[in-house]
C-alpha positions in Angstrom: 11.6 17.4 5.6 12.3 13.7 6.5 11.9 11.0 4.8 10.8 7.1 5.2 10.6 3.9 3.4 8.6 0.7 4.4 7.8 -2.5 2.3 4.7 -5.2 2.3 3.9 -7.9 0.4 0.2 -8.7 -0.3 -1.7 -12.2 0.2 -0.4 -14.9 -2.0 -3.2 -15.4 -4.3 -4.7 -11.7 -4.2 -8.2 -11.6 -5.2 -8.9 -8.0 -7.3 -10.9 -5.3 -6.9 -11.8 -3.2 -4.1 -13.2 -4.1 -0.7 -16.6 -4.8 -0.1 -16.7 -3.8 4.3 -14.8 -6.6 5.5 -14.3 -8.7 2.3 -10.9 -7.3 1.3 -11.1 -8.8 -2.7 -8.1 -6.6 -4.1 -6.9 -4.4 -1.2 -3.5 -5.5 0.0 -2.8 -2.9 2.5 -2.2 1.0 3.5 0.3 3.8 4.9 -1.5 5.6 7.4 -1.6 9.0 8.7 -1.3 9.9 12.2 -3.2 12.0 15.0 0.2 14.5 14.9 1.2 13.6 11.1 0.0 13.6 7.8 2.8 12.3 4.8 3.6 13.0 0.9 3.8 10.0 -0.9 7.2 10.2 -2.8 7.9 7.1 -4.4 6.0 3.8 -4.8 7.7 0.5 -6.4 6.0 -2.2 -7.4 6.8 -6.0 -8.4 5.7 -9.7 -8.0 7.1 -12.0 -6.0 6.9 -15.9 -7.4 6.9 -18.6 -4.8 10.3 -21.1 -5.9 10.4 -20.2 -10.1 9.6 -18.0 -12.3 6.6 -15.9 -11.9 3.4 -16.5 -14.1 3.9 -13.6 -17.2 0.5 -11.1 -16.6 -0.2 -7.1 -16.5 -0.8 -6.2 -13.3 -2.4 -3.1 -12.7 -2.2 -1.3 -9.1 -4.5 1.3 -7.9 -3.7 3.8 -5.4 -6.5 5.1 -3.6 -7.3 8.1 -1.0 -8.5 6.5 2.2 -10.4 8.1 4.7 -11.4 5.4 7.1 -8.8 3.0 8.4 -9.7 -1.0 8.8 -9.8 -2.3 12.1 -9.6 -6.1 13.7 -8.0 -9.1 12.6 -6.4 -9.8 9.6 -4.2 -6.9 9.4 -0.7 -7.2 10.4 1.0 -4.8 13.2 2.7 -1.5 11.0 5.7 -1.6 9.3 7.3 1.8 10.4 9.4 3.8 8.1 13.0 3.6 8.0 14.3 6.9 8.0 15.9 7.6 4.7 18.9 10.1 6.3 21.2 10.1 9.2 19.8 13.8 10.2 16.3 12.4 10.0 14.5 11.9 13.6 14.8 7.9 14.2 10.6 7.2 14.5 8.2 7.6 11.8 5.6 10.2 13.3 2.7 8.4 10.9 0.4 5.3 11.8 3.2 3.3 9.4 2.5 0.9 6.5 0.0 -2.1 6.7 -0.5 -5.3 4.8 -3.9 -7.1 4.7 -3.3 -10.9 6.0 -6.5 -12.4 5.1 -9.9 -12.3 2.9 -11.3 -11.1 5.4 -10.8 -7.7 8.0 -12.3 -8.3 11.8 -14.6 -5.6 12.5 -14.2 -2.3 10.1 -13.0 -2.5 6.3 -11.6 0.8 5.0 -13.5 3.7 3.1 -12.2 4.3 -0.2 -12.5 7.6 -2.6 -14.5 6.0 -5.5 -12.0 5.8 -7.8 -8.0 5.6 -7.6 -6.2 8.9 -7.1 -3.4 6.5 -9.6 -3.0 3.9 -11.4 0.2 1.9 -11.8 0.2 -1.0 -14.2 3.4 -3.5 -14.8 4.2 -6.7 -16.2 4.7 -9.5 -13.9 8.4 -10.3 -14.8 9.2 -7.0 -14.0 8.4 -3.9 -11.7 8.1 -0.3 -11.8 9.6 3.1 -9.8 6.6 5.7 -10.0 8.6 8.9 -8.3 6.4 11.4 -7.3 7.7 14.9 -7.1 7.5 18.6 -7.4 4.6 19.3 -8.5 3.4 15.7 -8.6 2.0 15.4 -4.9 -0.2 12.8 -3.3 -0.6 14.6 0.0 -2.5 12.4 3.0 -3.5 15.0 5.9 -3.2 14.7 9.9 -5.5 11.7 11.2 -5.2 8.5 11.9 -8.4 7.6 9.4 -6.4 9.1 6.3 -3.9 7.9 4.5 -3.6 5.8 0.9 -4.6 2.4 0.2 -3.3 -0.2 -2.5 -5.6 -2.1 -4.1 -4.8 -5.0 -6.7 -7.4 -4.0 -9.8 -5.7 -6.4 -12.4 -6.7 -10.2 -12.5 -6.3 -12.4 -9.6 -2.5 -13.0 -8.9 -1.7 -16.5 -9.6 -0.6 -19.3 -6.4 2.2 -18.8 -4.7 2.5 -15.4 -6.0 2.3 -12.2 -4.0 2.7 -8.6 -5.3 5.5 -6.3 -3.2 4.8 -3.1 -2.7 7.6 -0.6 -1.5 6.6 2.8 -0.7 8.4 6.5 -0.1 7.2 8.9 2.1 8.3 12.1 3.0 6.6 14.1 6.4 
């Protein structure tokens, strides 16, 4: 099995809640499967990134959700590919990669999302949290390039200047 790790940041600002088509409220971004791959997520961090001080104390509350239509168009920024975790791992990550949302707003197609999060991963703002996810705990995304898991922001509105980072494990 290899493993790969890629990280995003979401909009400064994020809205919350899920998308409504193109009007992305809370989602800040995917890791997609490919037409050869699917992935396990293994390990998701999460924290909040404050402009130039201190960032604004708030719960924040992350859902992870099964996706089974990708967006398409503007506003989403070109993939962030996996870094393979080990030297014996093959050098390209096989899946789509991981993509962050860079505006309200996606171009032509907004992603379909199961009806309720697969997870939920809540935080305070002045510190993070390491959700592993193994043996027996698998979130599995099959072969396609529509599937794959999306992050969604379901807490209040992150304050200005502040943007949530999101660091994710995978393992094909």
């Amino acid at each position: 099995m290899a493993r790969y790790n890629a990280s995003i940041v979401s909009l400064a600002n994020q809205l919350s809640g899920v998308n409504a088509t193109t009007t992305v409220n809370g989602y800040m971004g995917y890791w997609g499967g490919s037409a050869t791959s699917g992935f396990r997520l293994r390990r998701v961090n999460l924290g909040l990134v404050a402009g130039a001080g201190v960032p604004t104390s708030q719960q924040v509350k992350v859902g992870i959700f099964r996706q089974t239509v990708a967006p398409a168009g503007t506003g989403i920024a070109a993939a962030v590919l996996g870094q393979p975790m080990e030297t014996w791992t093959p050098q390209t990550d096989p899946t789509a990669g991981l993509f962050a949302i860079t505006a309200t707003t996606i171009g032509t197609t907004g992603p379909t999302l199961a009806a309720n999060p697969i997870k939920t991963l809540t935080f305070n703002s002045q510190n993070s949290i390491d959700a592993p996810y193994e043996f027996m705990e698998e979130l599995v995304s099959a072969i396609g390039t529509a599937n794959g898991f999306g992050f969604v922001n379901l807490s209040a509105q992150i304050p200005s200047s502040h943007q949530i980072s999101i660091d994710v494990e995978i393992e094909v």
